[in-house]
N, C-alpha and C positions, 0 to 999 in steps of 0.2 A: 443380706449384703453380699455382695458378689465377690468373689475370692479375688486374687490378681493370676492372670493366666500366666501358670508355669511355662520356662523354655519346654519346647519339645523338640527340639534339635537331635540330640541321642535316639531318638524314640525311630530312628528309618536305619535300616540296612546302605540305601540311598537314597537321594531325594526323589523318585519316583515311585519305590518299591515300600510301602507301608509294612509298618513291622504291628503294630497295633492299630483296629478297627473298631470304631464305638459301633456297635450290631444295632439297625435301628435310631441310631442317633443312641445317648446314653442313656439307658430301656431301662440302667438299673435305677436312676434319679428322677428320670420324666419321662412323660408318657410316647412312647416307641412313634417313630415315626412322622412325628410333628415337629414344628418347627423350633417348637422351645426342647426337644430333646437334640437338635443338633447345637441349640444354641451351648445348651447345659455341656455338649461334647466339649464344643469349643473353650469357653470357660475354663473346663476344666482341664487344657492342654493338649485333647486330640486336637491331631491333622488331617485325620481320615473317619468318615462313617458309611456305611452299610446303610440302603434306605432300598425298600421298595416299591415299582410302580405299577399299576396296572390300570385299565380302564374304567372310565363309569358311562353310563349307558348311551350316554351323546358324544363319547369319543374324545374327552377330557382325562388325560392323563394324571391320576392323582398318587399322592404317597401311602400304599396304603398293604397292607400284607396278606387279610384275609379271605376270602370269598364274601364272609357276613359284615356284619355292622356291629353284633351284639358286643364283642367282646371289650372294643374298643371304644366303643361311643355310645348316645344316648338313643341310635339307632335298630331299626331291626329288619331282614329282611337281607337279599343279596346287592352286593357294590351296584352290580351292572345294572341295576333298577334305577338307578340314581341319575340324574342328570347336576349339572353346575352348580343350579342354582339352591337345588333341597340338600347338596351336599353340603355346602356352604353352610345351611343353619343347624347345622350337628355339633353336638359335643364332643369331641376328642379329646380332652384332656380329664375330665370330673371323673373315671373312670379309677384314674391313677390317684388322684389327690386334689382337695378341694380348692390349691391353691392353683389348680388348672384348668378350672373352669371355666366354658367359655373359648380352649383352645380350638383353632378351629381342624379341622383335615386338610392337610396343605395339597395343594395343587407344583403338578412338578417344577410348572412357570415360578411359582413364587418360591418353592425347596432350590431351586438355579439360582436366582436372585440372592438369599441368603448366602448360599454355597460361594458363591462369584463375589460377593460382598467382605466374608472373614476369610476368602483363599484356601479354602479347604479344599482337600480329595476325596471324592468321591465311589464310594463301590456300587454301582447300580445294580440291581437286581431286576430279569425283567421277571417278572410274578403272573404266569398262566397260570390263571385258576382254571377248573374242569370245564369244558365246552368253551372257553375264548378262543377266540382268532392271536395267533400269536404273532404274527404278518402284520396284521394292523397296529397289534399296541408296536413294537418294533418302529412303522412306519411314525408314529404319532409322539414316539418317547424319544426315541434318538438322534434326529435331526437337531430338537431343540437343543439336546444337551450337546452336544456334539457343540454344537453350535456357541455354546456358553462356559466350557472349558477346554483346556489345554490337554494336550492326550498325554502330559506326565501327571495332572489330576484327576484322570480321570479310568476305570476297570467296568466293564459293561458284563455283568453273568448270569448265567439263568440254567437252571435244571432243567431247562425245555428245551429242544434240541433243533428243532424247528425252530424257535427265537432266535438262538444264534449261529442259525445258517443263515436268517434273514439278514442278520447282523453285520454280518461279515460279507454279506451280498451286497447290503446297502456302500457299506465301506472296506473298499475291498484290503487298505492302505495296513497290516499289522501294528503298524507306529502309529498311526494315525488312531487307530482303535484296537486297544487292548483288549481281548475278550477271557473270560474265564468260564471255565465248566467248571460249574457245581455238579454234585454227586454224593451220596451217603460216605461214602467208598471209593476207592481208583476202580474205574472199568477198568474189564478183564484186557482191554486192547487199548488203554488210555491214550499210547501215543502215537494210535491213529488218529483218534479223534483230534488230540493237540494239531495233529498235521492237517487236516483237513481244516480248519477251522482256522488255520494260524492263530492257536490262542496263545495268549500269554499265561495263564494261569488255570490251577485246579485247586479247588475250593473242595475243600470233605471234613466228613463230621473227624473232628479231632480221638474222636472216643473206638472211631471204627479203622485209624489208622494203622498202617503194619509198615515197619521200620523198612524190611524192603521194600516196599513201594515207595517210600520217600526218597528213599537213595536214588533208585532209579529216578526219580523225577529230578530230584537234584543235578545226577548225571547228565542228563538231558537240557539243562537248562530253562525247567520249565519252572514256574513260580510258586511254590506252593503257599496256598489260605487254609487254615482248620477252624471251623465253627463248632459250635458257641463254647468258649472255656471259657469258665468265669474263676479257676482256681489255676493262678501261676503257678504252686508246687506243684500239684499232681502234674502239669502241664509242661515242668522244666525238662524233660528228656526229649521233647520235640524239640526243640531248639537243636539241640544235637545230633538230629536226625536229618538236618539239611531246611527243616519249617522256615519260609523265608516271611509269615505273619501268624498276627492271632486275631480273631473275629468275637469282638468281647462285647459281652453286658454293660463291663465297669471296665477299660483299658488303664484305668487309672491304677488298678488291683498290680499289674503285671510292670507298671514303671515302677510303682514305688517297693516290689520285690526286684526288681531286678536292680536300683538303685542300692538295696542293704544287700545283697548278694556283691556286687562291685564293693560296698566300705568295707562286709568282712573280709572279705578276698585282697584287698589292697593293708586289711590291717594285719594279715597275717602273715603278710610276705614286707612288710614293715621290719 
């Protein structure tokens, strides 16, 4: 039975700037990436999820994060082998659990569709795997979504740098399109790159963070994302560091700590 979706009201800094990310749709409940883990997101009170796109061999942009098939489906072999129609008859979901049988590998038309459907925000991620054209997926992924959300639901990011030079080529508009660099780590010259690129955001592993770099980014008015924390306490000191989100497994982990961190804090000043 389906729970009743909690407010998520509290859960943004503003209504634009996401404070918590289901990574994958909710990757800790269903299977990453598919449609029923952004359903599970929504469900469960996110506003925002992390999803990635990349190509399959006819120029079909799909949601998909790996170069292979193995890990996620009943497939084997590389994405970009794959054309619409043998992607379609894959398993995506029996992987995770048998009560996901049958899920299929979404296509980005139909991941819009739902997204545009429960109002959610969006992080895209454009996913170069080794030897793609990052030009074309660019060309093939962003138009449509562009096209299908609002640019306060919407963060376009990619560790590929060539993607989002295209990006920002295609649209040159910074309001219009939000861009973010991912990275393990702040580059050494990050706010060059923010400058050139007019990004809105920098996405890095939360684990390789160093308080000054966050300041400065803070300083700067840039937006900071840390991937993947799936533990709110070891993860409470970023908040304080200027962290304007978290890019979670389970985002549910980090409301409902930060919800008993507010009753004791309010019971003790009671």
């Amino acid at each position: 039975m389906t729970q009743p979706r909690p407010a998520a009201s509290a859960d943004h800094v503003d209504n634009a700037t996401p404070r918590y990310i289901a990574h994958r749709g909710l990757s800790a409940r269903a299977p990453e990436n598919t449609l029923a883990a952004v359903q599970a997101a929504y469900d469960a009170g996110c506003d925002w999820v992390e999803l990635d796109v990349q190509l399959l061999g006819d120029g079909t942009p799909v949601i998909w994060h790996d170069a292979g098939l193995k890990r996620c489906s009943d497939g084997r072999g590389k994405l970009f082998r794959l054309d619409a129609e043998s992607a379609a008859k894959l398993d995506a979901g029996s992987w995770f659990g048998p009560q996901y049988r049958g899920e299929a590998m979404a296509t980005l038309e139909s991941m819009l569709t739902l997204i545009q459907r429960l109002g959610m925000g969006l992080n895209l991620e454009l996913k170069v795997s080794r030897g793609r054209n990052a030009i074309e997926l660019v060309q093939a992924a962003l138009p449509p979504t562009l096209e299908a959300l609002p640019a306060d639901k919407l963060i376009v990011s990619s560790f590929d740098r060539h993607a989002l030079t295209a990006a920002r080529a295609l649209e040159s508009d910074p309001d219009r399109l939000r861009l973010g660099i991912l990275d393990d780590k702040a580059p050494k010259r990050w706010w060059l790159e923010t400058e050139r690129l007019s990004a809105y955001s920098l996405h890095l592993d939360w684990r390789k963070l160093k308080i000054k770099h966050a300041l400065e980014i803070a300083d700067e008015q840039i937006k900071l994302f840390c991937y993947t924390a799936n533990d709110p306490v070891t993860f409470e000191k970023l908040w304080d560091w200027g962290v304007d989100g978290v890019i979670s497994d389970d985002p549910t982990r980090f409301v409902i700590h930060a919800e008993e961190t507010a009753r004791q804090s309010g019971a003790k000043s009671a």
